[in-house]
N, C-alpha and C positions, 0 to 999 in steps of 0.2 A: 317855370311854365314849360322848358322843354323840358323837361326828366320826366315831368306828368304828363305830356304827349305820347312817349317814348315808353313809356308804362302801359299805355293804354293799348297802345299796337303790340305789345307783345302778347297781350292776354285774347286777342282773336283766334275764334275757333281755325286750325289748322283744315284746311280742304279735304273732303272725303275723297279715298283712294279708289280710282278708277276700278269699273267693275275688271274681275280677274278674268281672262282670255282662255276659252274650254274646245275642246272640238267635238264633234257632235256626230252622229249619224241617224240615220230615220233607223223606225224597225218596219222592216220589211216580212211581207207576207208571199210565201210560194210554196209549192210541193217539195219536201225532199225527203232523201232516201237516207237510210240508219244503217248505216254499217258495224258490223262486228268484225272482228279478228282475232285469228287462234295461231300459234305455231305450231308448221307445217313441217315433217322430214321427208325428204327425196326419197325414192327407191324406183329400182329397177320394173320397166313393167313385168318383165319377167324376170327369172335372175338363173340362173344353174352354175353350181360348181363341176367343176371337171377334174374329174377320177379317173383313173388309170382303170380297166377291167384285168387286167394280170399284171406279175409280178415281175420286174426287171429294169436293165438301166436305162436312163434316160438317154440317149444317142444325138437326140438332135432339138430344136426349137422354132420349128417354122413358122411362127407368126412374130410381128412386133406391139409390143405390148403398150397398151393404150390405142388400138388400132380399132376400126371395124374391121369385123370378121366374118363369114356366111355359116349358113348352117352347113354340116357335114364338113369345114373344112379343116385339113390337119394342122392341130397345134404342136403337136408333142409326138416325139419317136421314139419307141423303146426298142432297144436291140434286138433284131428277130431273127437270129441266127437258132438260138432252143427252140424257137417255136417251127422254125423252118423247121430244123431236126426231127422232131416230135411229129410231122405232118407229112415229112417221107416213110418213118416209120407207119406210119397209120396206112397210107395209100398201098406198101407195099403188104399191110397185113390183110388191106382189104382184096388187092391181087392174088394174093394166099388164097382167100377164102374160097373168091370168085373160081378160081381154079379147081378147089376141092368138088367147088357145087354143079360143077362140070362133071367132074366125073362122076358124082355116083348118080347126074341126070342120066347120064350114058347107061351106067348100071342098070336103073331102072328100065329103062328104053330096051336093053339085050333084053333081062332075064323078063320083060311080062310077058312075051310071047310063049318062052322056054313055058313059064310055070303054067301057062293054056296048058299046052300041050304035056304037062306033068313032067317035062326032061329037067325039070330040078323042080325042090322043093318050094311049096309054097311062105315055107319060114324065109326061106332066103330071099325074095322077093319082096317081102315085109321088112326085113334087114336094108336093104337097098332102099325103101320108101323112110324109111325114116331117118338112115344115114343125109337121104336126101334131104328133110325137113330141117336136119338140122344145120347143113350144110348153107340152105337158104337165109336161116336165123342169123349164120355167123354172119356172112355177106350184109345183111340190113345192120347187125353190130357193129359192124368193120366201116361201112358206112358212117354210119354216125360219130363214130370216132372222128373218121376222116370231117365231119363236119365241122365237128368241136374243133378240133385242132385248125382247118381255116379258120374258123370263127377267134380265136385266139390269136393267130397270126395277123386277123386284120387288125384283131386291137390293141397289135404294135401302134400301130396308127392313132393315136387318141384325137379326137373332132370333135367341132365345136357343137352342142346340143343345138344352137339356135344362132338366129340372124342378131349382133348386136356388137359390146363395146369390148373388148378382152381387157382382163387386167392382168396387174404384174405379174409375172410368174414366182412362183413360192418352192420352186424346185431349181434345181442348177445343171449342166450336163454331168454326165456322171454320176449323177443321185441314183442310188437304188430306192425307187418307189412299190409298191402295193396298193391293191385297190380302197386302201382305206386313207389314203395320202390324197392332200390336195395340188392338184396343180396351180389352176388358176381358176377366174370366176369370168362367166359370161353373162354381162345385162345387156337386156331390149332396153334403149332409153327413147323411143317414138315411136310412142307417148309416152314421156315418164310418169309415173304415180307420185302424187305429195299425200300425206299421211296425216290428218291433224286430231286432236281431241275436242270434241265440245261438252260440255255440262248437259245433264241428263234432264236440267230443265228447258235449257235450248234445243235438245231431243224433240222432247216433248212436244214443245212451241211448231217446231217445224218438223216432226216426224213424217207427214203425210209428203209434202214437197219431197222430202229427202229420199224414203223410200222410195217413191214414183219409179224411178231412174232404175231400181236396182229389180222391179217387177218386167225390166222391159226386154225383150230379145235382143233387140238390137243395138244396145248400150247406147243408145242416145238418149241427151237428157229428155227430162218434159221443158214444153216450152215455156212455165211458169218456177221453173228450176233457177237460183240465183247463177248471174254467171259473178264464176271467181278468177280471182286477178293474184296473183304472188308478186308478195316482195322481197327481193332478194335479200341477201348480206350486206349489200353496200348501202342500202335505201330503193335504190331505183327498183321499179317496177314493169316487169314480167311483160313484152308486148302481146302477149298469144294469151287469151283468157282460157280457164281450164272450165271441167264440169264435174258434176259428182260422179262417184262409180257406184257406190254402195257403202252400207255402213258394217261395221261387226256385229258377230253374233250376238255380243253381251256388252253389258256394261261392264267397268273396269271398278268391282265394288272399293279398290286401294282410294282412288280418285274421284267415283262418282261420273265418271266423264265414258264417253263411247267414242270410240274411232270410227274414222270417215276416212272413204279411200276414194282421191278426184285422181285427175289425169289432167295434162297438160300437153300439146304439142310441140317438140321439140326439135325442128328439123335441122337445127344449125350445133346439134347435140352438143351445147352448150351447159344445159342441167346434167349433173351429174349423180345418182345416189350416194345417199353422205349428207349431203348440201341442208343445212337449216333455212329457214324464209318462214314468209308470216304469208298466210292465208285469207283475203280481204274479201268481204261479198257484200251486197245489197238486200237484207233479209227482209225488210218493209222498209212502207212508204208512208210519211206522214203529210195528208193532206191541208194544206192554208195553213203551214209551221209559222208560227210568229218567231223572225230571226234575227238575234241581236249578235253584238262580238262580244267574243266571251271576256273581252280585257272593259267591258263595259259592266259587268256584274260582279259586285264585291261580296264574298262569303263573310258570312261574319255570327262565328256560333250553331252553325248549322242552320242559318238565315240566308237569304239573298236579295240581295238590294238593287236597284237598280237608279242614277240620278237620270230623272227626264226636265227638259229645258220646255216651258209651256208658254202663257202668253206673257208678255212684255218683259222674257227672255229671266223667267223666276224659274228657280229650280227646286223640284218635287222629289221629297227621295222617297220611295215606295217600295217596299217590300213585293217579290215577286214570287213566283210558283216556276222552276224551272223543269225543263225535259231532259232527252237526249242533247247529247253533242253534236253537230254536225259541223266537220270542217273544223273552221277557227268560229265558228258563230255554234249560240244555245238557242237551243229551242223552249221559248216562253210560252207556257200555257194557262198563266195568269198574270194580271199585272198592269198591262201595256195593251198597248192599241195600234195597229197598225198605220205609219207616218208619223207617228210620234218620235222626236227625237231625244235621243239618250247621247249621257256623255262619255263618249270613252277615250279623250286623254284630259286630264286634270280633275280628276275626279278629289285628289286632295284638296284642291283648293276653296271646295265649296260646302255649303252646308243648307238643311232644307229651308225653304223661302228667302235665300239669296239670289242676287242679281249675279250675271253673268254674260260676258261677251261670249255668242258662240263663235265656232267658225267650222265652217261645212267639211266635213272630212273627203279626201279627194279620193273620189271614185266611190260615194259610197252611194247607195242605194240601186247598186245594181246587183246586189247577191253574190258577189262574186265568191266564188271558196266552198259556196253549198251546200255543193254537190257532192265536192270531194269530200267523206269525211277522214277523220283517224274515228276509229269503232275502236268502240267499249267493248271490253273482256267477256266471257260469254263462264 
């Protein structure tokens, strides 16, 4: 009698296992903005290299490299001992001239009167004017020399074209250079230029915004012009937002893509031309985006699903229609409902018309992350 008790109690249905514990978020409805991003190259807003205008050795170095520097100021010295040379010779040849054109002003000055009065001949009086002519020719000749030659002697002096950063120098003292040698480079880096490519259908898309900017005199954007943000090399992001400058002439038929030339301000001349970074903007805006987290929709075959928790906490799994990205959340344009909760941790655990414990995700249904997106490739 007890074995057949003891029998009986083991063959009772074992207890159904507690529904499995999920966490949950509403889907949220609000405005946001869709970002793209392109990579971006620095460059100088201006740039000039620095050339020597004549031929000789380099003497001196008077700036420090990596420095600001002004416009006009001297970088480089080339020895000006020849050119002195060459500039005494001149001055004394234009004293030469000057002296000749004296005299045969004098000549003429004597003999016009003489040839009135017929006491010499009027050939020789003609001699005398034209001695003189030419005399005044040499003089503006001699002249000019003398110009050239200061002119040469100041560009012992080599100066910097413009106001900005100098670089290294690519010469040493005692280099014999020519005007075909580089010294060094000077960039304006405020405002520096970033450089980026876009696809010729995002041309397209925002062509009219994009040009506005480059129709305008005074290089200000329009006011409906996205503003851009750069992110550096490290990750972090650019405090000073830039704007567009203008686009190139042509598309780039290799690529398909057209460059864009923005600006950025740089007061702490921290960008340097060279520099890589990514190019971040607000190109639209989508109105009443129904927004979920993206760790809440599972791809599956070029599908997408989403599990929603409805009433007496059964779970729906339903195939969705998704959008953009924005942030760490998608944007659903079919599917779902606004306040409806979907699950986005344990989404293994369940399957469609199962019970489930939710549990409210913390901090959710404030949108938090938005705003911010990561943008898609362009």
């Amino acid at each position: 009698m007890v074995l057949a008790l003891t029998g009986c109690q083991t063959q009772k249905a074992a207890p159904a296992p507690p529904p499995p514990e999920v966490v949950v978020t509403p889907v949220v409805q609000k405005d946001v903005p869709l970002y793209n991003e392109w990579v971006a190259t620095l460059d100088g807003f201006d740039n000039a290299q620095i050339q020597p205008q004549v031929t000789g050795y380099i003497v001196a170095q008077t700036y420090r490299e990596g420095s600001p520097v002004k416009k006009g100021q001297v970088l480089f010295e080339i020895d000006p001992r020849p050119f002195q040379a060459v500039l005494d010779q001149a001055k004394a040849q234009l004293a030469q001239s000057q002296a000749q054109l004296g005299k045969t002003k004098l000549d003429v000055d004597r003999d016009t009167p003489l040839a009135k009065e017929r006491a010499i001949a009027q050939s020789q009086l003609d001699n005398d004017i034209q001695a003189n002519l030419a005399a005044m020719a040499a003089v503006k000749s001699a002249e000019a020399q003398v110009e050239q030659t200061q002119l040469n002697l100041d560009f012992t002096h080599v100066t910097s074209l413009l106001d900005g950063i100098a670089g290294i120098a690519q010469v040493q003292i005692g280099n014999l250079v020519s005007p075909t040698a580089v010294l060094t480079s000077v960039s304006r880096v405020e405002p520096i230029k970033a450089y980026f490519p876009i696809s010729e259908q995002t041309y397209m898309k925002f062509a009219k915004r994009i040009n506005a900017s480059s129709r305008r005199d005074d290089m200000e954007s329009p006011k409906d012009a996205p503003v851009l943000q750069l992110i550096l090399a490290d990750g972090s992001t650019y405090p000073h937002p830039g704007k567009i400058l203008y686009t190139d002439r042509q598309v780039d038929i290799t690529t398909g893509s057209i460059r864009i030339a923005s600006s950025f301000p740089n007061p702490e001349n921290i960008l340097r031309p060279g520099q890589f970074g990514r190019i971040r903007a607000a190109t639209e805006q989508v109105n009443g985006a129904l927004l979920v987290p993206q760790r809440a929709v599972n791809e599956l075959q070029g599908t997408y699903q989403v599990a929603v928790v409805g009433e007496g906490n059964k779970v729906s799994i339903r195939s969705v229609k998704v959008g953009e990205r924005s942030g760490e959340e998608w944007i659903i344009q079919d599917g779902v409902k606004p306040g409806e909760m979907v699950i986005v941790e344990g989404l293994q655990k369940v399957r469609d018309g199962s019970v489930v414990k939710p549990k409210q995700q913390a901090g959710a249904g404030s949108g938090a992350g938005a705003s911010t997106g990561t943008a898609k490739g362009a």
